[in-house]
N, C-alpha and C positions, 0 to 999 in steps of 0.2 A: 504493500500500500504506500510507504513512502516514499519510492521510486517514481509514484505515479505528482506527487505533493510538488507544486510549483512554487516560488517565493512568496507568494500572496498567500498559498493555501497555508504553509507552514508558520507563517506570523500567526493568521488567525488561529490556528490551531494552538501556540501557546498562548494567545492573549485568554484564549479560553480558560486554558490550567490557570495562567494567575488572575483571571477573574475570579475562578472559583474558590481559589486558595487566601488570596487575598481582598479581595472586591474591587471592584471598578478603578477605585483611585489609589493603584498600585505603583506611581509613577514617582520616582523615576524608577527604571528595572534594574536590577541588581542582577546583571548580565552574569557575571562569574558565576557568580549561585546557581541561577536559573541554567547555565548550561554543564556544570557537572549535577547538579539534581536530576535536572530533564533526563539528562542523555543514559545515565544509569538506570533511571527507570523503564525509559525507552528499546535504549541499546546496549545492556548488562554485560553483551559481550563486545562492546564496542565504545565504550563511554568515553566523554570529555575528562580525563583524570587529570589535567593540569592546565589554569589559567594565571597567568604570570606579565608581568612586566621583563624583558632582557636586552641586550644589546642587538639592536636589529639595521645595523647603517643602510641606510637606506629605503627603507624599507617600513612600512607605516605597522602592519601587520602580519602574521605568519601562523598556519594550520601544518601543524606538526603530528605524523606519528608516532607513539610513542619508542622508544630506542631499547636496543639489547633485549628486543623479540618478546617485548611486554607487550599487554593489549593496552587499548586506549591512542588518542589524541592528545596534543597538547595546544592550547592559545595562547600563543602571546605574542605583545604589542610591546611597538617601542617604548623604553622607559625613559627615552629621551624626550618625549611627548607631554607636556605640561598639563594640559588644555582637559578637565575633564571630559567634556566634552566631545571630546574627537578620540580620547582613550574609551568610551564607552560603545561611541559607534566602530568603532573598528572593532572592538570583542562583538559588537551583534553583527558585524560583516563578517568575520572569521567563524561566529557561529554559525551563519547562514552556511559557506561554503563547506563547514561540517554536514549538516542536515541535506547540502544540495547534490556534493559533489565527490564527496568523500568515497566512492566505490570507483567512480572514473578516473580520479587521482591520486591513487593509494600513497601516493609519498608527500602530497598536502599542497599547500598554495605558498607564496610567500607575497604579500600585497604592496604597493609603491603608489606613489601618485598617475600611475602607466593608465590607472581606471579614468581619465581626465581628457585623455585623447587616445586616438585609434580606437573608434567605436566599431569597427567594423571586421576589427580581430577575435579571434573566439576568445583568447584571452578575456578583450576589454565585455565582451558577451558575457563569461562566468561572473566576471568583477563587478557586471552591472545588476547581474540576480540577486548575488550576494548585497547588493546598495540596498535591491528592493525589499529584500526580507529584513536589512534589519531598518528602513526606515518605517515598514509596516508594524514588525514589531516594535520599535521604540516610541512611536507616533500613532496608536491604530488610529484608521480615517474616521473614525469615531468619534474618540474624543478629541480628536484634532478639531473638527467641524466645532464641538461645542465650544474651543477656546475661540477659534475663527468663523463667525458662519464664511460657505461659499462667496457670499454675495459681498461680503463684508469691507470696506476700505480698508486700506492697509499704512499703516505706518512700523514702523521698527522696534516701537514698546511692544507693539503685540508679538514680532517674530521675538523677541527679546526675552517674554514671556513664556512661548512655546519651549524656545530653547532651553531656559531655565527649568521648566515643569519637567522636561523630559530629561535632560543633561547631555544635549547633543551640541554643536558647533551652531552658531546663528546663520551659516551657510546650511546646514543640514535639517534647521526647521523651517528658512527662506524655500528651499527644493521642495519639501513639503507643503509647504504653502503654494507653490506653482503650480503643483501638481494635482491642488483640492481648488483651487479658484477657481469662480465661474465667470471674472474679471480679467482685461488684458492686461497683460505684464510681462515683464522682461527681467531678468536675473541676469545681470551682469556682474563677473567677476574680472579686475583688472589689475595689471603689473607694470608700472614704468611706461604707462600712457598707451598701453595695445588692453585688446580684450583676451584673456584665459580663454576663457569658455564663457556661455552665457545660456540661459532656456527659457524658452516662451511657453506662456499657459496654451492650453487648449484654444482656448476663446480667442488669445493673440495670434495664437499660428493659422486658427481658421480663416484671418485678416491678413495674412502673408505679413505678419509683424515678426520681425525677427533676425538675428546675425549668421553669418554663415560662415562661420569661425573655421571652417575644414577648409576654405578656399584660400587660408593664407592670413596674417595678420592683420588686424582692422585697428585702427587708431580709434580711441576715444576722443569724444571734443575738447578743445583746447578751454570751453569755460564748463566743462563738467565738472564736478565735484571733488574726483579724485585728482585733476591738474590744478585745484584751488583752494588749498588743502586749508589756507586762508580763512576762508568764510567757514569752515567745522569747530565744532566746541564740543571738548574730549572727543574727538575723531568722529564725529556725526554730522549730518547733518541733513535739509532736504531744500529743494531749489525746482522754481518750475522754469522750464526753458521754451522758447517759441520751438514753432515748427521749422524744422531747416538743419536743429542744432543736434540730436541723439536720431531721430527719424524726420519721416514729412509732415506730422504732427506732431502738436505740444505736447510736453511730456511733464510730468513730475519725477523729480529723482531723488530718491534718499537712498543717502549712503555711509557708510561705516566703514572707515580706514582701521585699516588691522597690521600696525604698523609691528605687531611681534611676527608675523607672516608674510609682511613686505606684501601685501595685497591689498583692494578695496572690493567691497562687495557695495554693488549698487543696485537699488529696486528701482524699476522703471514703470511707474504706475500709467495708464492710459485711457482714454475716453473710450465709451461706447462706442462702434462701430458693427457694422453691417457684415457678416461673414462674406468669403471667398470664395469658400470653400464649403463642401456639407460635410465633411470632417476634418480634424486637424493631421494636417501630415507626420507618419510617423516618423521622417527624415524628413528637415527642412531642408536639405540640397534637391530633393525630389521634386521642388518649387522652381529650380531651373528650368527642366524642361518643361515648362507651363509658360514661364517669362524669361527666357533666358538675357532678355535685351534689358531688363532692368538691376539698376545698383543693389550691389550684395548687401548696402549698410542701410537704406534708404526709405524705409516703410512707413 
């Protein structure tokens, strides 16, 4: 039966045990626990017996199995990793890749920031199930909604909140947020005035809103937030721009320099508009051959 369990099926499946065990408002998850408890009861012959912090260069996290022909798995995350946050979500991604993959990959995963680009590598494929189980698990779309409805504006107290409720990264309950909104918006993540990577909701991609980061680097605007670092207080801040300046309409932008990451993550909230599309593309490059003659940055 578990061979058949997708990343969605298998969040839901434990949020169900720790509803039952602890009720509804079980948050944050006490990852380590829950994946040697689970997995022993689970898989007696095959359990999580070690979740750990070690020296991992390079490398964010690591599904280990266990050595000198003992049974079991082990977890761990770099210990050079400060950030609660981002140590909690990489134990529910390395537990994911337990639960997902662990018969296809008998000798384990070791994870990096590699899940951020090359989507199209089976690699960045396993790295992105594992995203999905544990943002499911860490956030079920449940009581996400009750902290956000769908329809809800957005400002950064609320991702800020999320983040905190669950103990993930304000990038990891931003995604979350993208990914429950019935609002257009844009997740931009940026370094030294190009954009990382970036995602549009549903709603924005069915409006052809969106970057298309795979075609090469895209420079942010010269008066966006992260190039004016100026107008933020304690690295925050939010600014509406005319149409011309991030896209071909006004936009709002709040955004959060995260100067221990040497990154900025930006929200780019947007006005109602009219769909494109009757669904949103699951590859916004797959928007080329619809409009190949228009600008890659320009929506």
């Amino acid at each position: 039966m578990s061979a058949a369990f997708g990343p969605e099926r298998w969040a839901i499946e434990l949020t169900h045990v720790l509803n039952a065990v602890f009720g509804p408002e079980h948050f944050p998850i006490r990852v380590a626990d829950l994946a040697r408890e689970y997995s022993a009861q689970r898989f007696p012959d095959d359990p999580v017996v070690r979740v750990a912090g070690d020296d991992l260069p390079g490398f964010e996290g690591a599904l280990y199995r266990a050595k000198g022909g003992r049974k079991g798995w082990g977890i761990i995350y770099n210990d050079a990793i400060t950030s609660r946050g981002r140590i909690n979500f990489t134990l529910a991604h390395e537990l994911g890749h337990y639960l997902l993959h662990r018969h296809d990959h008998p000798q384990g995963f070791t994870c990096g920031d590699r899940d951020m680009t090359g989507w199209d590598s089976e690699y960045a494929r396993l790295e992105q199930q594992a995203n999905v189980f544990a943002a499911n698990l860490l956030m079920p779309r449940d009581d996400f909604a009750r902290q956000i409805p769908a329809d809800a504006r957005i400002d950064l107290d609320m991702i800020r909140h999320c983040a905190d409720r669950y103990q993930v990264s304000l990038i990891a309950a931003a995604l979350r947020w993208i990914s429950h909104t019935s609002r257009r918006a844009i997740l931009v993540v940026s370094r030294d005035g190009f954009i990382l990577w970036a995602r549009s909701s549903d709603a924005a991609l069915r409006t052809g809103a969106f970057f298309r980061t795979s075609q090469g680097p895209i420079e942010i605007p010269a008066t966006s937030l992260p190039q004016q670092t100026q107008l933020l207080v304690d690295g925050r801040g939010a600014l509406d721009h005319r149409a011309g300046v991030w896209l071909r309409e006004p936009v709002r932008e709040m955004t959060l320099v995260a100067e221990q990451y040497d990154f900025a993550v930006s929200l780019l909230a947007l006005s109602a508009a009219p769909p494109r599309f009757a669904e949103a593309l699951d590859d916004p490059d797959a928007y080329d051959r619809l409009a190949a003659t228009e600008p890659r940055r320009m929506w």
